[in-house]
Structures are given as C-alpha cells and as structure tokens.
C-alpha positions as MATLAB code, in Angstrom:
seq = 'XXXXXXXXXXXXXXXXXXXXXXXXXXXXXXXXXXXXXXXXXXXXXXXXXXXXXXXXXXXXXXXXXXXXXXXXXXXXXXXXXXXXXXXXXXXXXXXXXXXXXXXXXXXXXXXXXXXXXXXX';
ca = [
      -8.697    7.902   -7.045;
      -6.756    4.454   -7.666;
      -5.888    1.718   -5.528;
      -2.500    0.200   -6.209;
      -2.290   -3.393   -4.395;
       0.939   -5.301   -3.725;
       1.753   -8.528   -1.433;
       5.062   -9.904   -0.286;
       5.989  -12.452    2.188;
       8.710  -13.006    4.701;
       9.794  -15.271    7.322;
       8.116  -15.461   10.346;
      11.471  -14.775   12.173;
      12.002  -11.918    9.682;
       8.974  -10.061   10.143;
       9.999   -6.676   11.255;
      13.128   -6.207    8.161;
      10.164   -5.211    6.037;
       8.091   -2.908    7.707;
      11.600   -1.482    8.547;
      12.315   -0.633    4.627;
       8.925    0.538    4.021;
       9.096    3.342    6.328;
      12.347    3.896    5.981;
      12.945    3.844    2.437;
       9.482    3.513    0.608;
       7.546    5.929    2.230;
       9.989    8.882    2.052;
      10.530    8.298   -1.746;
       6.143    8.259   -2.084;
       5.653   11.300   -0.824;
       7.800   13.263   -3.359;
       5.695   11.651   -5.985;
       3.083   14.022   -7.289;
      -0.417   12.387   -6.689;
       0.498   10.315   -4.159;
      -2.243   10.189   -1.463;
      -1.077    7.944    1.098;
      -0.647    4.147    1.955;
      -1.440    1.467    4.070;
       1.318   -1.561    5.010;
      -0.634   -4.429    6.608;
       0.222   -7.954    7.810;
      -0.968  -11.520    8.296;
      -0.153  -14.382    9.813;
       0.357  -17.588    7.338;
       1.585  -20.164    8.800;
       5.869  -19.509    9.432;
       5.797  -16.570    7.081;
       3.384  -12.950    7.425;
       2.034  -11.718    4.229;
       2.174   -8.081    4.001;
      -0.392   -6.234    1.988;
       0.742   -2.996    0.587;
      -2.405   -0.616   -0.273;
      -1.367    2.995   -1.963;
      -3.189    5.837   -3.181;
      -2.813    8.306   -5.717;
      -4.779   10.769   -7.949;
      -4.183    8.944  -11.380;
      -2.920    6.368  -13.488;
      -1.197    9.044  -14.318;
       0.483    9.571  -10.683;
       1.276    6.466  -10.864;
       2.984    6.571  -13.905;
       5.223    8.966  -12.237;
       6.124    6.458   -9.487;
       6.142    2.774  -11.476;
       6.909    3.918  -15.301;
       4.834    3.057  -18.156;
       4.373   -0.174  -17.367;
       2.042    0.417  -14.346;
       1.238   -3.543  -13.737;
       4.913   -4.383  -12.578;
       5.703   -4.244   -9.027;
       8.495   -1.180   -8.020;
      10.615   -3.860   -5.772;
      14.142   -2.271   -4.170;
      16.842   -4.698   -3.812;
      16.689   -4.113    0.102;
      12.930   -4.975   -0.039;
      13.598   -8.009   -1.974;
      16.223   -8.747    0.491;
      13.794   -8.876    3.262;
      11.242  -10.867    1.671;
      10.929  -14.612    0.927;
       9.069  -14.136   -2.195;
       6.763  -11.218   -3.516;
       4.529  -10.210   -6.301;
       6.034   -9.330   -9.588;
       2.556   -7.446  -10.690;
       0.150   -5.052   -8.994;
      -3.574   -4.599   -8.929;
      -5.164   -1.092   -9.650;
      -8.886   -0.773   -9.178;
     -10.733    2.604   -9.177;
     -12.374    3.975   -5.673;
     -15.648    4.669   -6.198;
     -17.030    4.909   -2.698;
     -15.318    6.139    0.423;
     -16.730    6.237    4.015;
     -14.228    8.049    7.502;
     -15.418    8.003   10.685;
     -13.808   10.716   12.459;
     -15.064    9.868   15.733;
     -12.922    7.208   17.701;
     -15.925    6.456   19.980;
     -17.510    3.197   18.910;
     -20.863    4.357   20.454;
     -20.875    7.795   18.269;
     -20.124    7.442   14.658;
     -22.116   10.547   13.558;
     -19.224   12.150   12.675;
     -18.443   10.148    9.687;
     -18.198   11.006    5.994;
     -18.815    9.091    3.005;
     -18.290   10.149   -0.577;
     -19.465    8.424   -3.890;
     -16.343    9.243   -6.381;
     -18.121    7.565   -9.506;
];
C-alpha cells in the first residue's frame, strides 16, 4: 500500500471553499480510480491561513499512475481547487505502508479489539 501526501493552504476566512471541492469534486472522481483505497482531508491552524493535509491510499504506484499520469510526483490540482487555495504544493510525497494498526472499538477503556498488520 502507498501513501500519497499533498498540502495546500487557504485563507483563514476561506476555510470551508476547500473541503467543499474535495468532497464534492475530488472524492467522487477517486473512487472510480482502480486501486484507490480511501483518503483522509485534514486541517491546521497557521496563523490567518489553515493548512490542509491531503493523505490518499491506493494499491500501487501503479494505481496511482491511473489517477496522476506518469509523472506520479506532480500534484493533480483542479482549477476550482486552486481557486480556493492561497498557495499549494506543486509535488507529492509517496512513502510505502509497512505497518498498520485499527482499533475497532470506540471505547477508550477497551482497545482489545484492534488489529495491526506488518505489510513489509
């Protein structure tokens, strides 16, 4: 499994046009990719502007191929994202998953119920 990382930021006052695109736009164009797994869109506080860290999964380099073309380092940025953002990342990270833990439990007392899986 791979990691693809990404980071844009936006106005403080502008915080919500983002998260906005990402489900409406991003995520429905992810999941027809084949080896997509699943993302996470997460946010910070810098200042007057939030940092959003985009975190996606997939299967392959080869999945993500499918999504970014064969030059896997440059960031996939829509005009409407762009739009929404002060200023964002023109590459992406990739790093390999070789551990993974879940809890499944949502009880912070019991957390017997987890999993965790070595994956190299």
């Amino acid at each position: 499994m791979i990691i693809r990382e990404w980071r844009g930021r936006a106005a403080a006052s502008n915080g919500e046009a983002y998260p906005e695109h990402f489900r409406a736009s991003v995520l429905p164009e992810l999941l027809q990719v084949p080896g997509f797994l699943g993302a996470h869109l997460s946010r910070r506080q810098l200042d007057d502007r939030i940092e959003f860290l985009v975190l996606t999964r997939w299967q392959s380099v080869e999945a993500i191929r499918g999504f970014a073309g064969s030059d896997i380092s440059k960031a996939v940025v829509e005009p409407a994202a762009a739009a929404a953002l002060l200023d964002f990342d023109a590459s992406v990270q990739h790093y390999e998953v070789i551990e993974e833990a879940h809890i499944r439990s949502q009880s912070k007392a019991d957390k017997s119920e987890g999993t965790v899986r070595r994956l190299a």
